[in-house]
ROLODO-986778 format. One record per residue (C-alpha): chain; x, y, z; residue number from 1. Coordinates in pm, whole numbers, plus 50000, padded with zeros to 5 digits. Example, Ala and Ser with C-alpha at 12.3 -4.5 7.8 and 13.67 -1.06 7.14 Angstrom:
BEGIN
   chaine       x       y       z   num
        A   51230   49550   50780     1
        A   51367   49894   50714     2
% end
This chain:
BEGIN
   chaine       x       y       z   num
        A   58175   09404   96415     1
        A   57959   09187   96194     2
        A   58138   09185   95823     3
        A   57971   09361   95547     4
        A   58002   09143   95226     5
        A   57866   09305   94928     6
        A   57788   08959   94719     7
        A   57454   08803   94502     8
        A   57262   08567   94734     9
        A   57086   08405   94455    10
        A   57040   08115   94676    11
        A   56860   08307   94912    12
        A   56578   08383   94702    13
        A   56603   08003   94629    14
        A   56534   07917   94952    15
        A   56251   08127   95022    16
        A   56120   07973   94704    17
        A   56129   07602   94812    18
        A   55985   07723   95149    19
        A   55655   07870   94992    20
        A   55623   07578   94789    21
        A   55656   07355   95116    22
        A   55401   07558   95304    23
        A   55142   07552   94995    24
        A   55189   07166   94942    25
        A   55065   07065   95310    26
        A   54772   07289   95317    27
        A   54667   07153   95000    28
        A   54707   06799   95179    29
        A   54485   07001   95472    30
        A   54254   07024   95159    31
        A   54217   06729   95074    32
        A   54244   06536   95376    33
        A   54078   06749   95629    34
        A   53826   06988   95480    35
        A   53717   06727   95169    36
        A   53780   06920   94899    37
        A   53688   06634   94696    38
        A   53355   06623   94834    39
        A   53398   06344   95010    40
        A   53589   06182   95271    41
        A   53929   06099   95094    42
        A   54287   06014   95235    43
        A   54587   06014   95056    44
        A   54872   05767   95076    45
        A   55021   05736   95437    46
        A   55359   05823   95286    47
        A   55274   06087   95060    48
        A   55016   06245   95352    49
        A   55330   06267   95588    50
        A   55595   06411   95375    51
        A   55282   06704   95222    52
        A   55241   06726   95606    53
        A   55586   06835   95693    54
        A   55550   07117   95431    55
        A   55440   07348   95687    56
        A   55843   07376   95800    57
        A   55827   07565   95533    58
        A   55739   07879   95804    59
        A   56086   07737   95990    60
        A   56317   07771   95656    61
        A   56105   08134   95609    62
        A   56242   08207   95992    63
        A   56632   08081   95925    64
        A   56662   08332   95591    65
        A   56514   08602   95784    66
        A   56736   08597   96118    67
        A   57050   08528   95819    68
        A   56925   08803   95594    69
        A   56864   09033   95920    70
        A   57207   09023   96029    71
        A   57319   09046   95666    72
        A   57160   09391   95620    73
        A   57226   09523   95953    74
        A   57574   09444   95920    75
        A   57567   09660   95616    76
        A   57380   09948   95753    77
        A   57573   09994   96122    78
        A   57720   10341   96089    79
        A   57372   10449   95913    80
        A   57249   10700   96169    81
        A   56930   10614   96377    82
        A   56953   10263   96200    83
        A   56741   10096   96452    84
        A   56455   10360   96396    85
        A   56514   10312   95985    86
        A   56526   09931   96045    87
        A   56153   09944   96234    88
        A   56065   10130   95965    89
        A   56139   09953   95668    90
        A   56048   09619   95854    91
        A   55664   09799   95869    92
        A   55672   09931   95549    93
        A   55811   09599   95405    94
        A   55467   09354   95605    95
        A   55214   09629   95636    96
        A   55083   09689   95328    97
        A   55054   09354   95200    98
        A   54924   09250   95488    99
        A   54658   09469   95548   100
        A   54519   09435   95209   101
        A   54505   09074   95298   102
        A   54285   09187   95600   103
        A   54056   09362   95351   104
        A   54021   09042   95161   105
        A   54022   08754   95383   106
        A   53833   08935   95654   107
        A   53653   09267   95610   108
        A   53506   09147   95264   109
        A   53298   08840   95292   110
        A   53185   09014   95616   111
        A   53016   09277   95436   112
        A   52920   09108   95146   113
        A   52851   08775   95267   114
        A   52724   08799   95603   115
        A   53055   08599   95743   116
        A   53122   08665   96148   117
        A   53361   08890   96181   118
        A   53646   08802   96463   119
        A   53671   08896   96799   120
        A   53781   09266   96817   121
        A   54078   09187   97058   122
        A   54194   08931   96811   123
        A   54132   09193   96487   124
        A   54339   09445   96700   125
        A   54590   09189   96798   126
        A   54685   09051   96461   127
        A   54670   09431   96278   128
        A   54921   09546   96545   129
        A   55118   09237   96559   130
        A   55095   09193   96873   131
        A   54884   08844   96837   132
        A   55243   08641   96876   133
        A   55175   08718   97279   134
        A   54790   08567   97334   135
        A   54698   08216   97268   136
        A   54357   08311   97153   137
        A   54498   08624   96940   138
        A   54799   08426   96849   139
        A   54583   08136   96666   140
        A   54276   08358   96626   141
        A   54468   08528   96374   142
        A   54396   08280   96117   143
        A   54112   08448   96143   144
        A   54175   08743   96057   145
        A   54402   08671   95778   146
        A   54544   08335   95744   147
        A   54846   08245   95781   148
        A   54876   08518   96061   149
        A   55008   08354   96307   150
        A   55380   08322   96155   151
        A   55369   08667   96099   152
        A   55303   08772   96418   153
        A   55613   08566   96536   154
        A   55806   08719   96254   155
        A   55693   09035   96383   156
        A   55742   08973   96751   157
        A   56145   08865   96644   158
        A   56165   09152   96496   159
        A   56097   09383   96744   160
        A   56399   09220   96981   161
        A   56611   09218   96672   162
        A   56797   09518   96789   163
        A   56907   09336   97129   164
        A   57021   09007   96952   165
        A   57215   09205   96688   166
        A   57399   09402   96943   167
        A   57420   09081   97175   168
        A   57586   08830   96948   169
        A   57876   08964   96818   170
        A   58037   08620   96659   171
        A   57960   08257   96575   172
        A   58060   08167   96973   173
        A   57798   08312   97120   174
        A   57557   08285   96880   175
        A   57638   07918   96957   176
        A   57619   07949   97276   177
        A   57289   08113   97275   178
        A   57160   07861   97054   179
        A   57226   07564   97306   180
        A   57106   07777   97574   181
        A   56775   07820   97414   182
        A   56780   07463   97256   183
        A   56838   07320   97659   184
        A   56567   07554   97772   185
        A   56296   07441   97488   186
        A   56332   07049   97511   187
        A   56421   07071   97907   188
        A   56097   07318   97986   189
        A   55863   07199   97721   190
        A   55692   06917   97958   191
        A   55721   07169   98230   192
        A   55490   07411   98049   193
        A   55256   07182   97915   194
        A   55196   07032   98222   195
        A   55117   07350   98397   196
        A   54847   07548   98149   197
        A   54729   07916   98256   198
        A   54447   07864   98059   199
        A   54125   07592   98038   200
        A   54236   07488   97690   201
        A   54507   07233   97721   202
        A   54532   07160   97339   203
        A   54522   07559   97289   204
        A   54787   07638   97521   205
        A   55038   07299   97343   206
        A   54960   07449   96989   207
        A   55061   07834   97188   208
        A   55369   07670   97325   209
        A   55492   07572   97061   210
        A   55469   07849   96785   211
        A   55506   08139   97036   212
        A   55855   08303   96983   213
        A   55999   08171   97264   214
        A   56005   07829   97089   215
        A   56054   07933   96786   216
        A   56384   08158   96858   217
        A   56634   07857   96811   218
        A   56536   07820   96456   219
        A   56601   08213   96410   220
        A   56926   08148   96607   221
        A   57021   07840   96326   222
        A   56979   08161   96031   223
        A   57207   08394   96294   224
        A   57461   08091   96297   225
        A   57439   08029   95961   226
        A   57498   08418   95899   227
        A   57860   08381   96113   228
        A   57993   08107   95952   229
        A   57934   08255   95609   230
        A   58011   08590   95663   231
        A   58150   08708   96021   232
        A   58376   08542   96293   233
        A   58316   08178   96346   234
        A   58689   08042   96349   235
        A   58753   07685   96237   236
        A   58385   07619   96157   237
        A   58402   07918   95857   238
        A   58738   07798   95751   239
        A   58618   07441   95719   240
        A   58324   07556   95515   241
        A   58511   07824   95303   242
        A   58799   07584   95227   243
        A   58568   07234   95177   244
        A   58570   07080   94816   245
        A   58298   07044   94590   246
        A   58274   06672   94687   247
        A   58263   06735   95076   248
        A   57993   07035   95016   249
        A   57812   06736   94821   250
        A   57799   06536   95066   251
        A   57703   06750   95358   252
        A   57406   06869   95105   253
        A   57255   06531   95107   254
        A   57264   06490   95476   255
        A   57095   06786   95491   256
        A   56859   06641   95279   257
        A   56838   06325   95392   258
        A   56772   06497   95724   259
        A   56512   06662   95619   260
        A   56323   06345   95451   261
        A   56423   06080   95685   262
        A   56433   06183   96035   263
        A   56200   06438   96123   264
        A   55895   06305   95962   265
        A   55884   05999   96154   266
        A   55926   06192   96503   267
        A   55616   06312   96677   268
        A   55757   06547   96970   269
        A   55732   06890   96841   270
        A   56079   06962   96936   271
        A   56182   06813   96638   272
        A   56139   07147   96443   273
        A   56497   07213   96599   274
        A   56592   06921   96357   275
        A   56453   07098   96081   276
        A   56604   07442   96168   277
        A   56931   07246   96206   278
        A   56941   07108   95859   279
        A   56818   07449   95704   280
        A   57106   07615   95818   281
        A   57306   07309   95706   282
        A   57126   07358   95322   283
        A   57148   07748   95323   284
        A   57564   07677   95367   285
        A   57596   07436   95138   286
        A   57383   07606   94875   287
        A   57617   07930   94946   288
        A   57940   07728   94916   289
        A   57810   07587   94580   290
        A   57478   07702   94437   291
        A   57342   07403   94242   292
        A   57163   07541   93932   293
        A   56952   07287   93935   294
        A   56764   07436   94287   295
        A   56931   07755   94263   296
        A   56709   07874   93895   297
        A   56566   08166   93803   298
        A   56211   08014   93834   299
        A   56237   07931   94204   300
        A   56443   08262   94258   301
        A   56135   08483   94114   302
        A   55919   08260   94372   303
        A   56114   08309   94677   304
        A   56129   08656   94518   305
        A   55783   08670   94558   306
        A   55673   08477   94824   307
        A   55540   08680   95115   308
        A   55285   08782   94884   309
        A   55277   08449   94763   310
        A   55238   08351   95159   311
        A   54936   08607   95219   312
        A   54754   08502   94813   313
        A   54842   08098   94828   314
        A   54515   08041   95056   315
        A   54269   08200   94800   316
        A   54437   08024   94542   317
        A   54370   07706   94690   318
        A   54037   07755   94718   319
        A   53999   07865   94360   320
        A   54140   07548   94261   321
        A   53924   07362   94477   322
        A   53650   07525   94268   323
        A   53812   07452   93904   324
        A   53860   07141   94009   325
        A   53503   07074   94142   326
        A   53381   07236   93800   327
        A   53542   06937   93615   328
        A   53413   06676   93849   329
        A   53799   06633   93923   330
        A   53718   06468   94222   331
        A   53482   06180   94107   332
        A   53769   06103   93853   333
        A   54101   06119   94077   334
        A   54226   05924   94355   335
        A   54320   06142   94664   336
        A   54693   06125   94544   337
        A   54654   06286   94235   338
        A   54372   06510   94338   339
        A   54636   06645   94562   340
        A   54860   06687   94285   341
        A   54605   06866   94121   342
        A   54569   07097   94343   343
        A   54931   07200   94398   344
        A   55008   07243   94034   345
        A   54658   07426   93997   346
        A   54707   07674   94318   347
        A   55112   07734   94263   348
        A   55046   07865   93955   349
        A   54754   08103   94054   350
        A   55028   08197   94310   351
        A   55270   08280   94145   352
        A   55079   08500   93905   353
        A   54877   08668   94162   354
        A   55157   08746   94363   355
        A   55399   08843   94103   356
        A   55089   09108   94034   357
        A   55076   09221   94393   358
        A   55471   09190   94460   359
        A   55493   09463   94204   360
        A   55153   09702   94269   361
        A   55173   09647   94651   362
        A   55520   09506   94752   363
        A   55745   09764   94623   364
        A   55565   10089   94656   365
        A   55517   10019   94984   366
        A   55910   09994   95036   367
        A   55970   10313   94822   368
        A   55707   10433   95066   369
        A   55892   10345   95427   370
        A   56261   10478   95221   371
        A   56071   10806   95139   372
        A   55977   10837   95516   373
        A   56309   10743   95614   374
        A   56458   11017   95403   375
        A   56203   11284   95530   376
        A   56287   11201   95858   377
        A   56682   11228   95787   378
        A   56574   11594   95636   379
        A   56371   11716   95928   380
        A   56652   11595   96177   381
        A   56903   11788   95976   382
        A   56707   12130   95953   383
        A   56640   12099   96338   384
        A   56993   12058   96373   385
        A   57085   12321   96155   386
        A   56846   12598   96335   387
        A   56994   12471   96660   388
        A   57300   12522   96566   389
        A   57221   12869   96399   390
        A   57027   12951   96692   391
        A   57319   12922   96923   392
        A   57562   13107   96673   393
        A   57292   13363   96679   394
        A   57318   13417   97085   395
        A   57701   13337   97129   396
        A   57702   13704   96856   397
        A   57410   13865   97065   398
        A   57612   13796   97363   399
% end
């Protein structure tokens, strides 16, 4: 059985923090580079266009700390009874409402009042449902719908065979083992599937391929991995990692670093997110082992705190600081570089207070919502069972 540690994971919250940042930094390099928020056609320094670029992993950390965090709360809750109907639940309760209020916004909205096309049905169905992860045209239609969809419906579709893996990888060796099955069946069947499309749309079905669960499962597997070695039964790997000295944690922290800023950016095969989920897990045990206070700070914790809404309300932010920043004639004055800059500082702070707003008025009564329905449904079980039971007291003394 999976252990059931009862400890703070400041760092998590850390870590969710640095991976909203990530994500918000390369779309604001989308901004500038791609749809000219300057006004003009502008690039940014090769270097500091490739690193913003690789922000986007940002979705890849978001999918180690889930699969970690997954395991860590299911561990915790497996004698609850009907745990995997309470864990649907709160995992609804805990997207849904934030979510669909970004629907309203993004989507519904500036259709009404602004005449915008609204999406394909199929893809407005697909993405509300989550079932988008399963349909290359629902899948990256759900931008769409609201942006940023797309991860969620992956998020979404892990979740729903979240009950199988849990019950399926009972310690660190097969976790491993499924990890290096799925790693071998990515990088060996990627040219296979690429060079067989089911559909017209070549470069639709590559971008599919590669954010469709399937590919994306060895970077949840990395988080389950992770989980093992900090928590459950992983053998000489956990005691190496339990028992390693400040210096040695040090060190492995920088190559996860330095893995992260030297390798994969200069590697253009997709399969080199595995790198990235690699080195993720690699931070997310280090920063466990020792929590650096410089990275692991109440200001990044209240971010990663924050930052699914933060996910959902960082698009509209950019855009309002592509307006503020138009309204200053910031970019007839800036290079691209600091026009970028700009632009981060500008929308991460929008984020942080829009989302702290909705984290609180959205967020959380929605959870308080899905623990209210779990608790009527615990009530109405236990009355049925009680008038069964009375029921058949009441014929065995009839009888």
């Amino acid at each position: 059985m999976q252990a059931r540690p009862k400890v703070q994971l400041d760092f998590i919250d850390a870590l969710r923090g640095i991976a909203i940042i990530g994500v918000l930094i390369s779309h604001a390099q989308r901004n500038v580079e791609i749809y000219q928020a300057m006004g003009h056609q502008a690039l940014m320094s090769p270097w500091l266009s490739r690193y913003a670029a690789q922000g986007a992993r940002g979705v890849q950390l978001f999918f180690v700390v889930s699969a970690l965090t997954l395991f860590l709360s299911a561990g915790k809750r497996a004698s609850e009874r009907n745990e995997w109907l309470n864990f649907y639940v709160r995992r609804l309760f805990r997207i849904a409402p934030m979510f669909y209020l970004a629907f309203g916004i993004y989507c519904v909205a500036p259709a009404l009042f602004k005449g915008h096309a609204f999406p394909p049905w199929p893809t407005v169905l697909g993405t509300l449902s989550f079932t988008n992860g399963w349909n290359p045209s629902w899948l990256l239609g759900a931008n769409d719908v609201v942006p940023g969809g797309w991860s969620i419906g992956v998020e979404m579709s892990f979740y729903l065979v979240f009950p199988l893996v849990f019950l399926a990888l009972k310690d660190f060796p097969r976790a491993f083992g499924a990890l290096l099955l799925c790693l071998l069946l990515n990088v060996w069947g990627w040219p296979l599937l690429l060079q067989h499309p089911p559909i017209d749309d070549p470069g639709l079905w590559e971008r599919f391929v590669f954010v469709w669960l399937p590919n994306q499962l060895p970077i949840f597997l990395f988080g389950i991995c992770a989980y093992f070695v900090m928590f459950g039964q992983a053998g000489r790997v956990a005691t190496f990692f339990r028992q390693t000295s400040r210096g040695v944690n040090a060190c492995l922290f920088m190559l996860a670093v330095a893995t992260l800023l030297v390798l994969p950016p200069w590697l253009d095969d997709p399969r080199a997110v595995f790198v990235y989920g690699a080195a993720f897990a690699l931070l997310a045990l280090c920063l466990y082992r020792q929590p650096y206070r410089w990275l692991v700070n109440r200001p990044l914790q209240h971010i990663g705190k924050i930052s699914f809404s933060g996910y959902l309300t960082h698009f509209f932010m950019l855009q309002v600081a592509r307006k503020l920043l138009a309204k200053v004639h910031a970019g007839d004055h800036l290079t691209p570089d600091l026009y970028f800059v700009a632009t981060v500082l500008v929308a991460l702070a929008g984020t942080v207070v829009v989302s702290s707003l909705t984290y609180r008025l959205v967020e959380v009564p929605g959870q308080a919502l899905g623990k209210r329905l779990i608790q009527a449904l615990a009530l109405r079980r236990d009355a049925a069972a009680a008038k069964f039971t009375g029921d058949a007291a009441a014929e065995r003394s009839a009888g």
